[in-house]
Every structure is written in structure tokens, then in C-alpha cells.
C-alpha positions in Angstrom: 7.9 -24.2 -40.9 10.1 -26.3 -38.5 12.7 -23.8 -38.8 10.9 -20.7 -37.6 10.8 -19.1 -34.6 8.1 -19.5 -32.3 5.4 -15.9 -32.3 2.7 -17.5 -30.1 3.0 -20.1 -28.2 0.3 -21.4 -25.4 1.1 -23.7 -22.6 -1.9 -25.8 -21.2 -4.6 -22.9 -21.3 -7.7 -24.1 -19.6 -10.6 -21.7 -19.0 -13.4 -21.7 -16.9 -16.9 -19.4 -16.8 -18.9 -19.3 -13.9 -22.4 -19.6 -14.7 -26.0 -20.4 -12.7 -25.2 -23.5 -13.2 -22.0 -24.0 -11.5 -19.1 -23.6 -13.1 -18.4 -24.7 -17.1 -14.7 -25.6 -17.8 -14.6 -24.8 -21.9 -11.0 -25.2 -22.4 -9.3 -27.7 -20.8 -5.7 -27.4 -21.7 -4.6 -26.1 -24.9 -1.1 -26.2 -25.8 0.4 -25.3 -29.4 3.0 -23.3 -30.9 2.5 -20.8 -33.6 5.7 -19.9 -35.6 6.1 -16.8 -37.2 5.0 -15.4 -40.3 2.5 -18.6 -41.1 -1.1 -18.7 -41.1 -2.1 -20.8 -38.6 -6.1 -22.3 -38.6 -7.8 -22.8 -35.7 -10.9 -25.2 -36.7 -13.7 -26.8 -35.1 -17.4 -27.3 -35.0 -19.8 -24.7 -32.6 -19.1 -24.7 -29.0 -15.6 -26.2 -29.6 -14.0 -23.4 -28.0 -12.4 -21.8 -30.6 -13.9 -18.2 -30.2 -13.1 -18.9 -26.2 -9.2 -19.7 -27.1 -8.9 -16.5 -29.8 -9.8 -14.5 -26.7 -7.7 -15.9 -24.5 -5.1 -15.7 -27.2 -5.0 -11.6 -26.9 -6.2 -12.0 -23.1 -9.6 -10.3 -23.6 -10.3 -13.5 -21.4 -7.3 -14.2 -19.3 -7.0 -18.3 -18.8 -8.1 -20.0 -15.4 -4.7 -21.7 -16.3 -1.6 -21.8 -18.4 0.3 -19.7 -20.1 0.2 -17.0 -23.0 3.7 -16.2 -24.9 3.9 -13.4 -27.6 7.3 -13.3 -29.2 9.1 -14.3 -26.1 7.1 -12.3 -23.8 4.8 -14.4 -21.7 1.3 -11.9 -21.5 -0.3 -13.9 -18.7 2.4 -12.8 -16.2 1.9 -8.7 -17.0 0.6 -6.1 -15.5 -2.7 -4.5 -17.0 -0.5 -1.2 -18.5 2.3 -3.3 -20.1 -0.2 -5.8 -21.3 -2.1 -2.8 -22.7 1.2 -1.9 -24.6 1.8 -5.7 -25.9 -1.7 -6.2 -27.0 -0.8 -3.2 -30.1 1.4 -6.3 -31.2 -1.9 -8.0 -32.3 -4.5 -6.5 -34.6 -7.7 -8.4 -34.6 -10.4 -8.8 -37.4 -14.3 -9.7 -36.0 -17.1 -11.6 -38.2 -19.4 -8.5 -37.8 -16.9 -5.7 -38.7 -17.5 -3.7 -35.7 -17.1 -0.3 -37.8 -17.8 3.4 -36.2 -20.8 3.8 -38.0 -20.4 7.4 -37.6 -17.3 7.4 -39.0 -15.8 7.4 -42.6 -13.6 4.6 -43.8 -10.3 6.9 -43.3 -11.6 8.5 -39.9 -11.8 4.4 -39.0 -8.8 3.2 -39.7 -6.8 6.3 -38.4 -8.8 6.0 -34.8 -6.6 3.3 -33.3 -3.6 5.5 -34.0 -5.3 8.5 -32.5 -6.0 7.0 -29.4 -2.2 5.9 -29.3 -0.7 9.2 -29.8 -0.3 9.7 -33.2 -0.3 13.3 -35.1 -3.6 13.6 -36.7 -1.2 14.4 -39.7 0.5 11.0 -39.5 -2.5 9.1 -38.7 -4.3 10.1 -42.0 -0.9 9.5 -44.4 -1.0 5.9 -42.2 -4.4 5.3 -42.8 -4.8 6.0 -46.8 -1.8 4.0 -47.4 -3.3 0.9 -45.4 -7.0 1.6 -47.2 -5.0 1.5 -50.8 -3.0 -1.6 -49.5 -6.5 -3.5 -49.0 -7.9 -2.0 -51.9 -10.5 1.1 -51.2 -8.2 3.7 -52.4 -11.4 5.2 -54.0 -13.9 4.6 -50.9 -12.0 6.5 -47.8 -14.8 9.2 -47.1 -17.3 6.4 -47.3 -19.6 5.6 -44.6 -20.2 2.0 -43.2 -23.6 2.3 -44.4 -22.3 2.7 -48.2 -19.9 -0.3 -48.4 -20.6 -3.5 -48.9 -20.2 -6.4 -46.5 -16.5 -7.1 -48.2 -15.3 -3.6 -48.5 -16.7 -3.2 -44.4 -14.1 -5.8 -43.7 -11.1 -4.6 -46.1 -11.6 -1.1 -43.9 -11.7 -4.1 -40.5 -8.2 -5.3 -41.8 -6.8 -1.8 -42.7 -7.9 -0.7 -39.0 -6.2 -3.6 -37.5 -3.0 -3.2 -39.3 -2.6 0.4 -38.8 -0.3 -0.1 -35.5 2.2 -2.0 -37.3 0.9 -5.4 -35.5 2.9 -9.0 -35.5 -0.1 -11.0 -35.2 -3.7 -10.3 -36.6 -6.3 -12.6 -35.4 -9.0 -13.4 -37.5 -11.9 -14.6 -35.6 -14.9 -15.9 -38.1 -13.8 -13.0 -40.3 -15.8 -14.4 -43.9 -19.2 -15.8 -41.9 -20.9 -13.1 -42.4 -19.9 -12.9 -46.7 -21.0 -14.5 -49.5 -18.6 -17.3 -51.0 -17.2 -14.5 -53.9 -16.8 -12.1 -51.3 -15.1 -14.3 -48.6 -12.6 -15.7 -51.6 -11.5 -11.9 -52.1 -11.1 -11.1 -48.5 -9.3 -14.5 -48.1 -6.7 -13.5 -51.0 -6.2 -10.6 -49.1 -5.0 -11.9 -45.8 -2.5 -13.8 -48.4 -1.3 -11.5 -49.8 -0.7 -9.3 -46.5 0.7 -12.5 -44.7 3.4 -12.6 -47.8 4.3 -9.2 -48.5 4.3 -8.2 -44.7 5.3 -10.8 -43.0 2.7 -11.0 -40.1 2.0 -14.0 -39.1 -1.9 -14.9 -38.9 -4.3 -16.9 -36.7 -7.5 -17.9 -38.4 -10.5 -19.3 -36.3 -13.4 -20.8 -38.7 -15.6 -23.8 -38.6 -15.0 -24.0 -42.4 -12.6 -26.4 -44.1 -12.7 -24.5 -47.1 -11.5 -21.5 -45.5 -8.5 -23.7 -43.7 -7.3 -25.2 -46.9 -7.4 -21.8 -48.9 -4.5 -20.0 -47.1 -3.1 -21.6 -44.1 -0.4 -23.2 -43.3 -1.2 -25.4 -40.4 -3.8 -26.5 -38.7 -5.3 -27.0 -35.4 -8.3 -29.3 -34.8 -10.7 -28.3 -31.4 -13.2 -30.8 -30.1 -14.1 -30.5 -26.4 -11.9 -27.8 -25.4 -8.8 -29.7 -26.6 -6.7 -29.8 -29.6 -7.7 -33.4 -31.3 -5.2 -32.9 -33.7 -2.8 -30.1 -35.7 -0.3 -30.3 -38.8 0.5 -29.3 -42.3 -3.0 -28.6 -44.5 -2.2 -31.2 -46.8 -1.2 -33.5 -44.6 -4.6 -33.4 -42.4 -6.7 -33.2 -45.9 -4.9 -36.1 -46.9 -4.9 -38.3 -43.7 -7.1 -37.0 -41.2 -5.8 -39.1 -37.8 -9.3 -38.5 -36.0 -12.8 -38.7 -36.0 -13.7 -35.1 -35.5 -10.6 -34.6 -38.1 -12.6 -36.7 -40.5 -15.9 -35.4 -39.9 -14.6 -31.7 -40.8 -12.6 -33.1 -43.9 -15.5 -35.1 -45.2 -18.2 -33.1 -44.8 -15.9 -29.5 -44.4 -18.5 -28.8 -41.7 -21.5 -28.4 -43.3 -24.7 -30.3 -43.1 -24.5 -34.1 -44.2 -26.2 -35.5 -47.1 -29.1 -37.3 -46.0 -28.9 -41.0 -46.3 -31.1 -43.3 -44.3 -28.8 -45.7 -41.9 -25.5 -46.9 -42.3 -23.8 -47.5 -45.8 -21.5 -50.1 -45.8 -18.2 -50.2 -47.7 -17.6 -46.5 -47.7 -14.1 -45.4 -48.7 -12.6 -41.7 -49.1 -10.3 -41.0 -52.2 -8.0 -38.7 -52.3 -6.5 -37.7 -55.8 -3.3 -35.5 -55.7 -2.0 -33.0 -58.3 -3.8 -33.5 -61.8 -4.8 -36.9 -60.8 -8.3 -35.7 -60.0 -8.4 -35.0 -64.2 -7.6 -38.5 -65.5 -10.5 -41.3 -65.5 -8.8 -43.3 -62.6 -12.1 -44.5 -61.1 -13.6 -44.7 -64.7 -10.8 -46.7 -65.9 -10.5 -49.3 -62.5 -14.4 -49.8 -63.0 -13.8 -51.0 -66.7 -10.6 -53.0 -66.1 -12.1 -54.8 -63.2 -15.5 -55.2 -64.3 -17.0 -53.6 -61.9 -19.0 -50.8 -60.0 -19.4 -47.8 -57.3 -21.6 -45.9 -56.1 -20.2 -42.0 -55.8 -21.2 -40.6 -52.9 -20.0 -37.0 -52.9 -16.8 -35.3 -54.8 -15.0 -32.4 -54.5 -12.0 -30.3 -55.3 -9.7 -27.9 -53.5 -6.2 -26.1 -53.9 -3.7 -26.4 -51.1 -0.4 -24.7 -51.8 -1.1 -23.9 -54.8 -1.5 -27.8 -55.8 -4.9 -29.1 -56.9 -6.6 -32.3 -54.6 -9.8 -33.8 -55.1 -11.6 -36.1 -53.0 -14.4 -38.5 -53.5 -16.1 -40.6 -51.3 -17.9 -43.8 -52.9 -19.4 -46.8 -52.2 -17.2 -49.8 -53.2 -18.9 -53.4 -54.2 -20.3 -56.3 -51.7 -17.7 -58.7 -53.1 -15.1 -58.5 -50.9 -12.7 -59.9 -53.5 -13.6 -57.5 -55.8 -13.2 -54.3 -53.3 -9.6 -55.5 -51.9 -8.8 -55.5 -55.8 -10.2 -51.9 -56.4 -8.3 -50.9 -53.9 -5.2 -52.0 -54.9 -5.9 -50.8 -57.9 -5.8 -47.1 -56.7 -3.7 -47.3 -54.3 -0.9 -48.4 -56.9 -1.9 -45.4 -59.0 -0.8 -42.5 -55.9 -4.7 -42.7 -54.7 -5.4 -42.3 -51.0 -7.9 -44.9 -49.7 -9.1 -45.0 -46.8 -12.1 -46.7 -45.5 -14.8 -44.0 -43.5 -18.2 -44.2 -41.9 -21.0 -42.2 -44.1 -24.7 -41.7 -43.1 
């Protein structure tokens, strides 16, 4: 990815509401650089920011500060008209949908090209071949009401790519499906990303999403970006706290534990590693035992992880030997905090 050119890039965005209150800063200087043709996350608990920064991403909320680049062209410094005309550049896909009820599947996806001067006649050719692209060849004179929460958001992602955009931002877009449904629409996006070319910006507060089809990743906690690489690399090593907590847990509720466990460590098994006895074979070699705390599996680039978080022995002799003990067999161990 170091390679690519740079589609969106944003230079120290803060933002600021005015409320009863007084004034609420909610991002306070944002920078990162999306290259083109990846799918970039965006992840982070509620009231992070990330919905706030999406926005400010397209400038339905222009920044108190910074900067805005799309493809070279820096959006913060244009004019409402021309902004109008760079903001085709970016299709954008909403938790809810936000269908014309009234509408059928076709008449929705051909509206935005109506409204920017295309033939009625072109419009329609444009839109079945977008609505067979995500899969709904057979539902175009369909209402909103007849379709399904995950054929609702294949007509979304038709309607946003019907201007030809660079970008499509996807802000929360599987929420609101069920975990079948969201794995479909998620395949999608792939499959768009890698037979178009356009390069994607997902916000989500869930790892599982993240790990599924992107790229990269950006971390917000606070307004700021607390941390951003390669998938793997923050599944594998998470360098913060709030990178941990989303990693461990994948932002969902903890298991409930009363207090503190001691001797907590995270495993992370790569490749087919998470299929051979490792922890099995360690506990009968050295005689000993953990407790397993929680386990689970994902698929990052096409490469199977699994990680484990367990509860290694009092003895400390004993723990610096299981350790070892992974560690020389490719295992990631590191040691966490789990309550």
C-alpha cells in the first residue's frame, strides 16, 4: 500500500459544535492519509467521533480546522458550486438505507443521475447494470417495503455508485443487519473495491467488520487517532489500550468476571497454527494448567488467525516457561488486563 497514491488525505481536522452548554470540541486534530483503491477502517467505540469525521470527510460538516484533500484537490478551500461538483467523486452508503420509499429499486438508483442531468434513457441502462452488479437483477420494480434489510442496502450501494464515484463511504452500513446478511453485503464491497477499483472508507465500532475486508486501519478514541496500520498487524500487536480493548473484546460487551484476574495473557495463533494442539501439547509437556478465558477465530487476507486469551499459572517459574514455550512455536504472547 506504501506505493499508492494518496485519494484522501486529512490534515489536522478538528471540529467543534456549539451547544447550550458551551461549545463541545469532538475532533481535535485528525490527520491520516488514505491511498487509493484500499479499504480503509475507521474504528472506535460510541462517541469516538467517527460518524463526526465521515462527515467531515465529504464536508456535510465542514472542519472548525484543517484540511480536506480528495485526489489532489483540497475541498475545504472550494466554493459551495465546485464543492457540489467534487462531492459526485464520493458515493456514500448510511446504516438506515435512506431509500425513496415511494420509489422502486430502479427509479432509486437512476435518481442521482437524474438530478445530474442524465437522459432518462441512460439513467435506466446505468441503473439495471449497477442493480445486476450488486445482485437484484430480479428485484428492480420492487418497492422498499418488499426487500429485505440486505437487498435495501445492495439498492443503497447501487445508488451510490451510479455517478461513477472514487470514493464510497460507508458509514455503519451492516448495523442495522443480521450477521448472514452483513457477511453478504460485506463480500460485496470486496468485490466492488477489486473489480472497480474504488477505494473505500468504512466507519464501524466492529472489529469483525475491520478484519473482514480492509486494508488498514484507523483507531479513534477522543477525537484522535490512537493508532492506524495494516489489519494484521494491529490484530496481532495492538500498541494501545483502546487498540486492545477493541481487539480483545471486538467491541462488544465483556464477559463478566468479578475483579481483576491476574496473569492474563493474549495468544495469537497465525496461519493453521490455531488447528494444532499447541496449548494442549505445552500443558502436557510442562505439567501444567490454564484457564481459557475466551477464543476466537478470524480471516485477514485471506489467512486464518485465532486468538485466545487464558489465564496462565501462579508459579511464576512455570508461566515464564509456558511462555517460552509458545513463543518458540510462532505464538504471540502478550500479557493483557481482563475483568
Amino acid at each position: 500500500m506504501s506505493n499508492q497514491e494518496t485519494m484522501i488525505r486529512l490534515e489536522d481536522i478538528k471540529k467543534r459544535f456549539r451547544t447550550k452548554a458551551g461549545e463541545l470540541e469532538v475532533l481535535h486534530g485528525v490527520s491520516a492519509d488514505i491511498k487509493k483503491g484500499e479499504v480503509f477502517g475507521i474504528i472506535g467505540l460510541s462517541g469516538a467521533g467517527k460518524s463526526t469525521l465521515v462527515r467531515c470527510i465529504n464536508l456535510l460538516e465542514r472542519p472548525t480546522g484543517g484540511k480536506v484533500y480528495l485526489d489532489g484537490v483540497e475541498l475545504t478551500a472550494l466554493p459551495e458550486k465546485e464543492l457540489r461538483q467534487q462531492r459526485r467523486h464520493m458515493g456514500m452508503i448510511f446504516q438506515q438505507f435512506h431509500l425513496l420509499m415511494q420509489k422502486t429499486a430502479l427509479d432509486n438508483v437512476c435518481f442521482p443521475l437524474l438530478i445530474s442531468g442524465v437522459s432518462k434513457e441512460k439513467a435506466k441502462e446505468r441503473a439495471k447494470e449497477l442493480l445486476e452488479l450488486v445482485g437484484l437483477a430480479d428485484r428492480m420494480d420492487s418497492y422498499p417495503a418488499q426487500l429485505s434489510g440486505g437487498q435495501k442496502q445492495r439498492v443503497a450501494i447501487a445508488r451510490a455508485l451510479a455517478t461513477e464515484p472514487k470514493v464510497l463511504l460507508c458509514d455503519e452500513a451492516t448495523s442495522a443487519l443480521d450477521p448472514n446478511t452483513t457477511a453478504g453485503v460485506l463480500a460485496l464491497l470486496k468485490d466492488i473495491n477489486e473489480r472497480l477499483g474504488i477505494t473505500i472508507v468504512v466507519i464501524t465500532h466492529e472489529m469483525s467488520v475491520i478484519q473482514r475486508i480492509c486494508d488498514r486501519v484507523a483507531i479513534i478514541d477522543g477525537g484522535l487517532i490512537a493508532e492506524e496500520g495494516d489489519v494484521e498487524e494491529v490484530f496481532r500487536a495492538p500498541k494501545t489500550k483502546i487498540g486492545r480493548e477493541l481487539v480483545l473484546h471486538e467491541g462488544s460487551n465483556r464477559e463478566a468476571y468479578t475483579g481483576d484476574l491476574p496473569n492474563c495473557y493474549r495468544l495469537v495463533f497465525r496461519g493453521g497454527s490455531e488447528n494444532e494442539p499447541v496449548l494442549g501439547q505445552m500443558m502436557i509437556d510442562l505439567k501444567g494448567l490454564v484457564n481459557i478465558l475466551a477464543a476466537n477465530t478470524r480471516t485477514i487476507d485471506e489467512q486464518a488467525f485465532g486468538q485466545m486469551v487464558v489465564q496462565f499459572p501462579e508459579d511464576e517459574e512455570l508461566r515464564t516457561k509456558m511462555i517460552q514455550y509458545l513463543t518458540d512455536r510462532g505464538v504471540v504472547v502478550e500479557e493483557v488486563e481482563y475483568v
